[in-house]
C-alpha positions, -999 to +999 in steps of 0.1 A: +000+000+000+012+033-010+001+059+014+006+092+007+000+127+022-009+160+000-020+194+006-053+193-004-055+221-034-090+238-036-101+214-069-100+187-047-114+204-013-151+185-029-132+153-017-130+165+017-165+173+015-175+139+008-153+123+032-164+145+064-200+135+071-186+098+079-160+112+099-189+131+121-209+101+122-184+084+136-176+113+164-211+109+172-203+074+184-181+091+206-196+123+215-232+115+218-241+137+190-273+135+170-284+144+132-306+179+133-339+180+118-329+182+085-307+149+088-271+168+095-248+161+122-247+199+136-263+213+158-276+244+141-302+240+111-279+238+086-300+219+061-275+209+034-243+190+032-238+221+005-244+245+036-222+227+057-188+223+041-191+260+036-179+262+069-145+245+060-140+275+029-113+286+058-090+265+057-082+271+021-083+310+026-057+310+048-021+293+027+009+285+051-011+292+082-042+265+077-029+230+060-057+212+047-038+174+037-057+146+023-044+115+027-046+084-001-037+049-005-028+035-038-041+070-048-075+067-033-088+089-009-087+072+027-089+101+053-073+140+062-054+157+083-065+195+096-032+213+108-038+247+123-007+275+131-014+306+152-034+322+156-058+292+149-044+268+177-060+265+213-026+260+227+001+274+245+019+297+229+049+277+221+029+252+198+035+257+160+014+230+150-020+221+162-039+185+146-075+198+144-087+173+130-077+136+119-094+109+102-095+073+085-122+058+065-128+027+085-112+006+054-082+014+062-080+011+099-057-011+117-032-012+087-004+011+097-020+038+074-031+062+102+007+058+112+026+067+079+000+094+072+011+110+107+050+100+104+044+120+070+027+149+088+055+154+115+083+150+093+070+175+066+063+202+095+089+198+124+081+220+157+066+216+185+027+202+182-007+195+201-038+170+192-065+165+215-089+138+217-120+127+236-106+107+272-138+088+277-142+047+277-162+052+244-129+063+227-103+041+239-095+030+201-083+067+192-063+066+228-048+036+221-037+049+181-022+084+194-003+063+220+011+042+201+017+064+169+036+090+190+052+065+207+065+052+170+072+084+157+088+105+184+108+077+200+085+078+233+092+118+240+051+125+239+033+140+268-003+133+273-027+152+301-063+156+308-071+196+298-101+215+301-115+239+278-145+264+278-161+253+246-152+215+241-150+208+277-124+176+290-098+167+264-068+139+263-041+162+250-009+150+237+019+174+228+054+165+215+087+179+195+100+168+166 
């Protein structure tokens, strides 16, 4: 398998598109969230999936600050990254690179993709960086795959604390160097 990590050019941001809704149903495995009345995972009544990737137009408006990366196998598309810089990170001010968002079509789960793809990630943007997941029983697969990724790919020097934030409430966050 040839897996392979690109900065997602505004041509292909429809890909994205199509990919996120399963990534939000899956979160609402997670996160207890439910479709709104028009059949969208949001909580507003955004009542298309048209209306709702609207909402991601930032992070192609914003080059070398917001890194939208889709991630294929064998040219396919199997997942994305979301890698925020400041001013868009949550983080201390020593973070350069923030993982919004991360995600695998369940396909290629369990196959080292999730891995490469990251190894890929760090190595193309060295610094210091943050990703934050849910801590909760119901996500112990995603605890488990940050563990052992970073573990991989940083030689062990990770960090990993429970953090509290005002809009997202308790978050596992992991922050490493490399």
């Amino acid at each position: 398998m040839k897996v392979e990590l690109q900065l997602c050019s505004i041509e292909e941001k429809f890909i994205i598109n199509n990919i996120y809704p399963l990534y939000l149903h899956d979160l609402s495995e997670i996160w207890g969230h439910q479709i709104n009345r028009y059949g969208i995972f949001e909580e507003s009544d955004i009542r298309t999936l048209a209306e709702q990737n609207l909402v991601f137009n930032v992070w192609w408006e914003h080059p070398g600050v917001l890194f939208p990366y889709l991630i294929k196998v064998d040219d396919i598309p199997a997942g994305f990254a979301f890698v925020a810089t400041p001013p868009y990170t949550p983080s201390p001010s020593y973070i350069n690179y923030y993982l919004n968002e991360f995600f695998l079509l369940r396909t290629y789960r369990g196959k080292g993709v999730g891995e490469q793809a990251i190894r890929q990630l760090i190595d193309r943007m060295p610094g210091y960086w943050e990703l934050q997941t849910n801590p909760t029983n119901r996500n112990k697969r995603a605890q488990n795959f940050w563990r052992k990724t970073l573990n991989i790919c940083t030689n062990g020097e990770y960090t990993e604390q429970l953090g509290h934030y005002y809009e997202d409430g308790e978050k596992l966050v992991f922050r490493f160097c490399r």
